[in-house]
C-alpha positions in Angstrom: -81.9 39.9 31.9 -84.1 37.0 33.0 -81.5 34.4 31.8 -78.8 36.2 33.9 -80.6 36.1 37.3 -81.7 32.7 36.2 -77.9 31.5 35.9 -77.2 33.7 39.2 -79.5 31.5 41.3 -78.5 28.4 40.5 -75.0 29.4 40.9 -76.1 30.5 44.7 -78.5 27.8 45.3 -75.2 25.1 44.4 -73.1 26.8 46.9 -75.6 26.2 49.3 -74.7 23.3 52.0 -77.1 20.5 51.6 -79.8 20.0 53.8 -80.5 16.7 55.8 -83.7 15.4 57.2 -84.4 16.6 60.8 -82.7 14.8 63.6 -84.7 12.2 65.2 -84.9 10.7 68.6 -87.1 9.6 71.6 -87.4 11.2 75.3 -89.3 8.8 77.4 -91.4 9.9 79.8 -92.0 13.3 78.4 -92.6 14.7 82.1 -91.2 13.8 84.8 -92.4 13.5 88.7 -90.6 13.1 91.5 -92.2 12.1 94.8 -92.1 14.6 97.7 -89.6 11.8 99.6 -87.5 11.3 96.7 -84.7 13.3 95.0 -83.8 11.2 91.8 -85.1 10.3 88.7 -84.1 9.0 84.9 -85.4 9.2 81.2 -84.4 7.7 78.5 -83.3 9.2 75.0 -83.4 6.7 71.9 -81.6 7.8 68.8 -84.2 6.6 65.9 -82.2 7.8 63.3 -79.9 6.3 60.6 -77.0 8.0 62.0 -75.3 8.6 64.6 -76.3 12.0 66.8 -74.8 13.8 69.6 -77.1 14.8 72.3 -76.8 17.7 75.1 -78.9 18.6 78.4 -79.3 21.6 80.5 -81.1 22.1 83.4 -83.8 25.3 83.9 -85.8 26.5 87.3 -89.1 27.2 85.3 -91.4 29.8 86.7 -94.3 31.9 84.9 -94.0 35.7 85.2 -97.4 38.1 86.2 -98.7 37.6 82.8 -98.0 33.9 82.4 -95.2 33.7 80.1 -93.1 31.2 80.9 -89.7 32.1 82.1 -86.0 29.7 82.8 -83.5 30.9 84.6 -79.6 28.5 85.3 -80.0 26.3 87.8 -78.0 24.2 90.1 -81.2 22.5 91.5 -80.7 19.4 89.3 -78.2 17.2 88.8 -77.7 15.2 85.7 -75.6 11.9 84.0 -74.2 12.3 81.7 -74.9 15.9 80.1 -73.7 15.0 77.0 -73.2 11.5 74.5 -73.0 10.5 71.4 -75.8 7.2 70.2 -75.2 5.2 67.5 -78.5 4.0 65.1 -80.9 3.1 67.9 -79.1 3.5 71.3 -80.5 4.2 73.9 -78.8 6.2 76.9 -80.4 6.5 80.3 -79.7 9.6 81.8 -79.9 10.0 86.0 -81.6 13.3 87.4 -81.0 13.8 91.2 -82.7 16.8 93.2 -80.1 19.2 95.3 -82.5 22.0 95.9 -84.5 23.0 99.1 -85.7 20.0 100.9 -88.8 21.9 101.9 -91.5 20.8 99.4 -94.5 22.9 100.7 -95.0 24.2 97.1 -94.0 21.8 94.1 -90.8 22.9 92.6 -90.5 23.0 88.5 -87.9 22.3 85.8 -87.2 22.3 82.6 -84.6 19.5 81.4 -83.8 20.8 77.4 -82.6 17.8 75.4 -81.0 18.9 72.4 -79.3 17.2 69.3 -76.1 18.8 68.6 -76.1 19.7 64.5 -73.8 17.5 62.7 -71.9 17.7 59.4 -70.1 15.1 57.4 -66.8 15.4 56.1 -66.8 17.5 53.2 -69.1 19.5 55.8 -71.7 19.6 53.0 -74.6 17.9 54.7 -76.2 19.6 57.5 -78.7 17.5 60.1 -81.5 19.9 61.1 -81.4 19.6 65.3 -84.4 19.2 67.1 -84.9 20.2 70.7 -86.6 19.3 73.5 -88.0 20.7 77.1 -88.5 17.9 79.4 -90.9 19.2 82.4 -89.6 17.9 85.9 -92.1 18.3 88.9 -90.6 17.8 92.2 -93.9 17.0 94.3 -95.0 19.2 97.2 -95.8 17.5 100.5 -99.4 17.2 101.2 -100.1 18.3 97.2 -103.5 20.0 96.5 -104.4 20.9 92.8 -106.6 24.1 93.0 -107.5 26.4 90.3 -110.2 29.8 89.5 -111.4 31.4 87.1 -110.6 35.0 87.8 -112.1 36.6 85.2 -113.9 36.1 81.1 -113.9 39.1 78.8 -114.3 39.9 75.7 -111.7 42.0 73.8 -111.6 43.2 69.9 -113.2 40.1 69.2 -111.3 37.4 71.5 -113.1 36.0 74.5 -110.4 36.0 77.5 -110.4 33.6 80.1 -108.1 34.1 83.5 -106.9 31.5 85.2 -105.3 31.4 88.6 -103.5 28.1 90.3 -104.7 28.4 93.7 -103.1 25.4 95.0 -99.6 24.5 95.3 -98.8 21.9 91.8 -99.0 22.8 88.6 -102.5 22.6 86.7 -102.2 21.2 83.4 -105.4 23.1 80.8 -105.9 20.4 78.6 -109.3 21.9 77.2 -111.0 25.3 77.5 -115.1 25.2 76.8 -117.0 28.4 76.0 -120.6 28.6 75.3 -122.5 31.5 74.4 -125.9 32.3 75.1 -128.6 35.3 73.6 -131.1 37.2 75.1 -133.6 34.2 74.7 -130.8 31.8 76.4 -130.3 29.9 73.3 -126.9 28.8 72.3 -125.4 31.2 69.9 -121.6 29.7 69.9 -119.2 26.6 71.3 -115.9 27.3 71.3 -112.9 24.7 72.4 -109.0 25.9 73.2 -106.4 23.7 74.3 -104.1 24.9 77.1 -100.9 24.7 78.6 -99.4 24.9 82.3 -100.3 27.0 84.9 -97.3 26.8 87.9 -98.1 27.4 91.4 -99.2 30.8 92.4 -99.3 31.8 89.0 -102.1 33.5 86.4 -102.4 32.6 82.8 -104.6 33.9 79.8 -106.2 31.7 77.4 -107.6 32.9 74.5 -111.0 32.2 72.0 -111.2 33.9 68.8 -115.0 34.4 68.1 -117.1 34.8 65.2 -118.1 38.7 65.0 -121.6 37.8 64.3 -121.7 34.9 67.3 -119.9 37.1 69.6 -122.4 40.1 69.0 -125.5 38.1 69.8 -124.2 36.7 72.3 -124.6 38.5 76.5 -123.3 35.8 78.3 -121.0 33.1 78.4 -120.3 29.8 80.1 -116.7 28.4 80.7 -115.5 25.1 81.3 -112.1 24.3 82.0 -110.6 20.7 82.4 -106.8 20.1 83.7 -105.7 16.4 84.9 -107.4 16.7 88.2 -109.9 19.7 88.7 -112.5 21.0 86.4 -113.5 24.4 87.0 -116.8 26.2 85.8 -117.6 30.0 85.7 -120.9 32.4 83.9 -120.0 35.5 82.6 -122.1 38.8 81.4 -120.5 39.6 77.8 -120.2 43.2 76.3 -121.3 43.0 72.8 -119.4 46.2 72.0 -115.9 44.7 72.5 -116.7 42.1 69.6 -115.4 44.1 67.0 -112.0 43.1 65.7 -108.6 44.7 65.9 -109.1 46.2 62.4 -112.3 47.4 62.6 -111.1 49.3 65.8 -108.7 50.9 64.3 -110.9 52.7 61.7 
């Protein structure tokens, strides 16, 4: 019996196509910003593979819905030469990105320019290349541009510390690092906790998110937060409820 399913799985694994390496080439910059006069723009993709690849762009308006998940929606905003080309081993094609939107820039506007290798096969259509994708961020700067931020709100829930963060100002903040210490009755330091981030748009409210050691979280009935972005650093004290450290399983019970 074992020989038989043996000899039936390399029969299916030969029939299999092959499978390449994963495509490979360069966006450069990996945002982009456009000034609050200015409606154009370029990157540049670089094919570093050993063969050739075919590349293809489409534009997204980018906004973040009420619980911060990041949301795209077609656009005919932005512009873009040529939407789709074909490199040979280390080409490079620059590609030209003009702004048609609302001239009004009281409140940066946000993009999402996808950049994605087109799978490729070769003759006997037995080799498959593995495409990659990415999601170039394009800012179109806001006249008079403030970067504001808050921290609306730390709680601890099942065991994760929750921090709430609302972008007050009108451009985007980009979290690079969340800090959270917590403190014990005695005001000694009972944990330090780092999260990266990611982007909070304009108007928008995010959640990041610490998992916590049960027995650090329990001791501890406070917590102090520290959140860095590329221009702001925000700081906010929180009481902790030790009774929320439990985790999800331990609630269920």
């Amino acid at each position: 019996m074992k020989s038989s399913l043996l000899k039936i799985a390399i029969v299916w694994i030969a029939l299999l196509p092959a499978v390449g390496r994963a495509g490979s080439f360069q966006v450069i910059p990996i945002r982009l910003f456009v000034g609050a006069r200015a409606t154009s723009t370029a990157l540049t993709v670089t094919n570093l593979g050993d063969d050739k690849t075919t590349v293809q762009l489409q534009a997204r308006a980018w906004t973040q819905d009420a619980e911060g998940r990041d949301v795209y929606a077609p656009t005919k905003d932005l512009l873009f030469f040529p939407k789709m080309f074909t490199m040979q081993k280390e080409q490079e094609m620059i590609v030209r990105i003009s702004y048609q939107g609302d001239p009004s820039r009281d409140r940066e506007r946000t993009y999402r320019l996808f950049v994605e290798e087109l799978p490729m096969s070769d003759t006997a259509g037995n080799t498959v290349q593995m495409p990659l994708r990415l999601g170039i961020p394009v800012f179109m700067k806001a006249s008079g541009e403030s970067e504001r931020g808050a921290i609306e709100k730390i709680e601890t829930v099942a065991g994760i510390l929750q921090v709430k963060v609302k972008n007050t100002g009108n451009r985007h903040l980009m979290v690079k690092n969340i800090q959270a210490t917590g403190i014990d009755s005695t005001g000694a330091p009972v944990f330090d906790e780092n999260a990266s981030g990611w982007y909070v748009l304009p108007g928008a409210s995010r959640v990041f998110s610490l998992n916590l050691p049960e027995e650090h979280c329990r001791k501890a009935i406070a917590a102090k937060i520290t959140l860095t972005t590329d221009g702001v650093r925000l700081q906010s004290d929180s009481v902790l409820n030790p009774g929320q450290c439990a985790g999800l399983k331990a609630n269920a019970q």
